[in-house]
Structure formats: C-alpha cells, structure tokens
N, C-alpha and C positions, 0 to 999 in steps of 0.2 A: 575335135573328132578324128582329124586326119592323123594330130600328134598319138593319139591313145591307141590308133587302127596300127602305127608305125610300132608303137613300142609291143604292140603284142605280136606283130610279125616277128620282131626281133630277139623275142624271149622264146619264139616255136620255131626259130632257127638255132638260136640256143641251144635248144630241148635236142632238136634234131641232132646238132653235132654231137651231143654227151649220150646217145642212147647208146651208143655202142663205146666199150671201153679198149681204148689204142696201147699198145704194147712197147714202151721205152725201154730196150736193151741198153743196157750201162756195160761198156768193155771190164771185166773184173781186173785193176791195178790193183788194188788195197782188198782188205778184209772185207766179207760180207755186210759184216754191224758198219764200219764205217762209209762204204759203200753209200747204205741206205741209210745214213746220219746223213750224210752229203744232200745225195740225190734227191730225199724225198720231199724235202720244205723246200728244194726248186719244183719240181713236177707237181708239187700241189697249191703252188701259186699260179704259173701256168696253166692246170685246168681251169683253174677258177678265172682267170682273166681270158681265155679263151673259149668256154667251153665246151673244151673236149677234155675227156678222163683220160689221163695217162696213169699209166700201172708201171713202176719199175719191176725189169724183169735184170737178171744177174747170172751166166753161168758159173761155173765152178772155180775155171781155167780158162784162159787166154785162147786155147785150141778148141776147146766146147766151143764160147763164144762166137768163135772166127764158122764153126760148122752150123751152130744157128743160123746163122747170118747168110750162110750159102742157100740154107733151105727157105730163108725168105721167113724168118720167124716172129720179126720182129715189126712193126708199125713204121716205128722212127726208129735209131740205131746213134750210140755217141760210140763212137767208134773209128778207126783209121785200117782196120782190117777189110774194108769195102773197097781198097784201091788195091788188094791185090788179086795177080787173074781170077784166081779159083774163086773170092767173092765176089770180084765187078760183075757175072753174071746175071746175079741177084737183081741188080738194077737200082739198088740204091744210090740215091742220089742227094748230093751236097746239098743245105739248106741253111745251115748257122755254122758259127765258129766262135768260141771263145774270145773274149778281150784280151785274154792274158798275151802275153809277149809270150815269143819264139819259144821252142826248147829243141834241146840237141840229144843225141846220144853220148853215151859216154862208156870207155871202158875204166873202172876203177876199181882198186885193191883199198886193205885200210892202211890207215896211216904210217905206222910199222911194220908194216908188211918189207921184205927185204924184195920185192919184185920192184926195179926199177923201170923199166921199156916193156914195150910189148913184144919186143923177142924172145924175152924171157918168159911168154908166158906158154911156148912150145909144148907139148905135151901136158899143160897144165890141165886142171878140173877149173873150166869157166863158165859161171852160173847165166843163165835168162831166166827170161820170165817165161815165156812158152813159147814151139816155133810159129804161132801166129804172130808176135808180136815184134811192131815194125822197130822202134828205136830201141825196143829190150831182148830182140835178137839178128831181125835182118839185116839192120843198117849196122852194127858192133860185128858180126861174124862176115859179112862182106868185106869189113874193113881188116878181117885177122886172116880171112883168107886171102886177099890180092897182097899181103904181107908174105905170102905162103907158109902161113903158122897152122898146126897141125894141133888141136884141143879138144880135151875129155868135153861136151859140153852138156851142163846139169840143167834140169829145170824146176823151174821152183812154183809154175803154176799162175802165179800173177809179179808185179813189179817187187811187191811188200815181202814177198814170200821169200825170193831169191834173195833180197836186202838180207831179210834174215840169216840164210844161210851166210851169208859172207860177213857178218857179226860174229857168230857160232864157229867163223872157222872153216868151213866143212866146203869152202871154194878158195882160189886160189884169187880171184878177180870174177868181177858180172862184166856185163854187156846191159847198161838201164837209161829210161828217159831219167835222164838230168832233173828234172821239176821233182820227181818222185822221189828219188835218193838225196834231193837235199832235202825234202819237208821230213823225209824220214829220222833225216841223222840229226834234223835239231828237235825232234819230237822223243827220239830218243839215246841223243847223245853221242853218237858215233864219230869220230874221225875217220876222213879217210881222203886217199888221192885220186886224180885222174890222169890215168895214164894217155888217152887218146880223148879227143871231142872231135863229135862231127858235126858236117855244115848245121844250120839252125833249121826249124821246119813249124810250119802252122800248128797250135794245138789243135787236138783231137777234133773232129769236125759231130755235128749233129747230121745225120741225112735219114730221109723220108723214103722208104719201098714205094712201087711204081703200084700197087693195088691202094694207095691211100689217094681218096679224094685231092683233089686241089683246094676246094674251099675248108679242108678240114688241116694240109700242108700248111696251108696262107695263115691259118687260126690260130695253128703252134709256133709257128714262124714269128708271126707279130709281136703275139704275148712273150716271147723269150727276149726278142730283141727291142723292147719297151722297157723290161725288166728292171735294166740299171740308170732308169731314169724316173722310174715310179719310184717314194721314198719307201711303200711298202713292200717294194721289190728288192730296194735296196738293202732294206734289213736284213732280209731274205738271205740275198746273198752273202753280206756280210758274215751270218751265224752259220752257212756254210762252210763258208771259205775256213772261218775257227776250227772248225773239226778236224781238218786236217791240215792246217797251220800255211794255208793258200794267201799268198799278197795280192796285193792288188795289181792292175787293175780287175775286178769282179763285171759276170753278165756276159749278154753273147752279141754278137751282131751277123746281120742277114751276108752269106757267103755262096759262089756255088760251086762245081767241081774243078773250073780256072784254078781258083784260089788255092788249088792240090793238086797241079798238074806236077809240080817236083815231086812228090809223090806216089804218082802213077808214072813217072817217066822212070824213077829207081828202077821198079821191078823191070824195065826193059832191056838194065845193063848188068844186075848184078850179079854176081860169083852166085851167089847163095840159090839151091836148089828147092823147088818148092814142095812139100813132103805135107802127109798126113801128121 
C-alpha cells in the first residue's frame, strides 16, 4: 500500500513539474536546421527523464540572443553571454557544463592567404560572429586592440556565418571559437591557419533564471548530468554529436558560476567596449 501510495505521489510530482513548458535558449553558432538537429534529441531525452518540458528556443543572431537574455526570456539559457555586465543582471546562474575539453579563441585567415602576423591585419575587414560573442569577438578584438591594430570589423550573425564569409573571400581573417571552425572546415573542407590563439576557457555553460523553481533546476540539472551514463542517453548524445562532427568526450556535468570566474574576470580588464 505504502509502495503504490509513493509511486503515485511520484507520478503528480511528475505531472506537476511538466504542466508548464520551460524555455531552453540555445546561443545561435551554426544554422537554425542544425541547431535544432543538435539540440532537440538532447532536450527531449531530458524532459522525459526529468519531467519537465523543455522547448528550444533560438534567436536569429548572436546580438538578438545576448538581448533576450537581458530581458530574462529564457528558462534555462546554453549560453556564455550571461557573464557579461549588461547580461549578469538578468540573474542567471551557472548550473551545467559541457564534458567536452577546453576551447580557445582564435584569430585565423585560410591557408593561402598571403596575411602572415597579425600586424598585417591593420586596416583589414575582420569577420565575428556578433558583438555579443565572447571567444568570436571580445576575446579576438581585445587581443587586436592591446596590439594597437586598427580593423574594418564584419559580422556575420553567428560563428557558421562568418566561417562562410572568410571561405567566400569577402574577410580578410575572423576572430572564432576554435571548436567551431574546426568542425566547420572538416565538414566542409576548408584549409586554413591561425594566426593568434588565446588562453583556453570552459565550454559554453547551461544556467537557470532566478524565477525557475529549485526543484524544477534540480530536475534539469540531474537529468542532463546522468545522461552520459545512461546507455540511452548515450545514444542520444552520440547522434548529436554526428550532426555536427562533435568528438568526444559527449554529455554535461553539474558546474556553478566558480567554474567561469575567468570569465567574468575578462570583462573586468578588457580594451573592448561594450555596445549594442
């Protein structure tokens, strides 16, 4: 009696967490379709081992995202635009982290490119991905400005976008996270060099707005960081990770805002101005 009386308290806790549907902001790097190739067979093994319903949501651009995110738009947020001032307001707050290993910035031209240093890239046209974006323009233009290099700078809207233009030509060199413009260039073939690498830094973190529950944080939290040890979580991630030509190691583990104090300490020193 007592076991049947537990499991049904446990199924109208269940019920309780999924009546309302929770709002996962994915920071837009890549294309919409793959985006949500990615994302969704994560977020929908998660609700179901947690449940609570997560909806991915996706802006446009890098700069939309980061203003979502100021207004508090989002549930949960995978996103590194919460460490900077004009988003920490919001309140978001660290909660997962990626398995993957480190990634860096990078500034890089392609391979034949006659641009050897980065002095040379003076007056040049150098692509980002938008000015929200921490290792695809603040950490790269911090490091072109304490150089005192003076550059046209394009934007291409997300990480993928700008990739493209500097395939096409139409830049002289980007400012990109490392992880992205390599899956890029073996997905589609590109050569090309790095002119500058910066220090390494934690992938993109998951965090939770301060209007969500705790026992509904705890829910998402568990289910994510179980994931790569459950065999059908592991699949999961595996046929993710395919999509966009992701190595291993796959899956997230439980982190909090410590774990991004380098970070938040960046925007304390950097050259770079913080702008709409």
């Amino acid at each position: 009696m007592k076991q049947t009386l537990l499991a049904l308290l446990m199924l109208l806790y269940s019920h309780l967490l999924s009546a309302q549907e929770y709002t996962f902001g994915v920071l837009p790097q890549r294309s919409a379709q793959l985006t949500a190739e990615y994302w969704n067979p994560i977020l929908d093994y998660v609700s179901q081992k947690s449940g609570v319903i997560l909806t991915m949501k996706t802006a446009r651009t890098g700069t939309e995202s980061r203003d979502q995110a100021i207004a508090g738009a989002y549930h949960f947020i995978y996103t590194n635009h919460i460490f900077q001032p004009k988003v920490a307001t919001a309140g978001y707050q660290v909660i997962l982290r990626p398995n993957a290993a480190d990634f860096t910035s990078e500034i890089v031209v392609l391979q034949d490119s006659p641009i050897q240093t980065l002095s040379q890239l003076n007056g040049q046209a150098v692509g980002f991905a938008s000015k929200a974006a921490f290792v695809g323009y603040w950490v790269p233009m911090d490091q072109l400005l304490r150089q005192k290099l003076s550059v046209e700078a394009i934007f291409g809207g997300n990480q993928e976008g700008i990739i493209a233009q500097l395939k096409a030509g139409r830049v002289a060199a980007i400012g990109v996270n490392s992880r992205s413009m390599k899956a890029y260039a073996q997905r589609e073939n590109i050569a090309y060099r790095s002119l500058w690498t910066s220090a390494s830094y934690h992938e993109i973190p998951i965090a939770a707005h301060p209007k969500v529950a705790q026992s509904v944080v705890n829910a998402v939290q568990n289910a994510f960081d179980n994931m790569d040890k459950d065999p059908e979580g592991q699949m999961v991630l595996a046929a993710s990770a395919a999509v966009i030509n992701e190595k291993p190691p796959f899956g997230f583990q439980k982190a909090s805002p410590k774990d991004y104090q380098d970070q938040t300490d960046f925007y304390l020193h950097t050259l770079v101005i913080e702008s709409d």
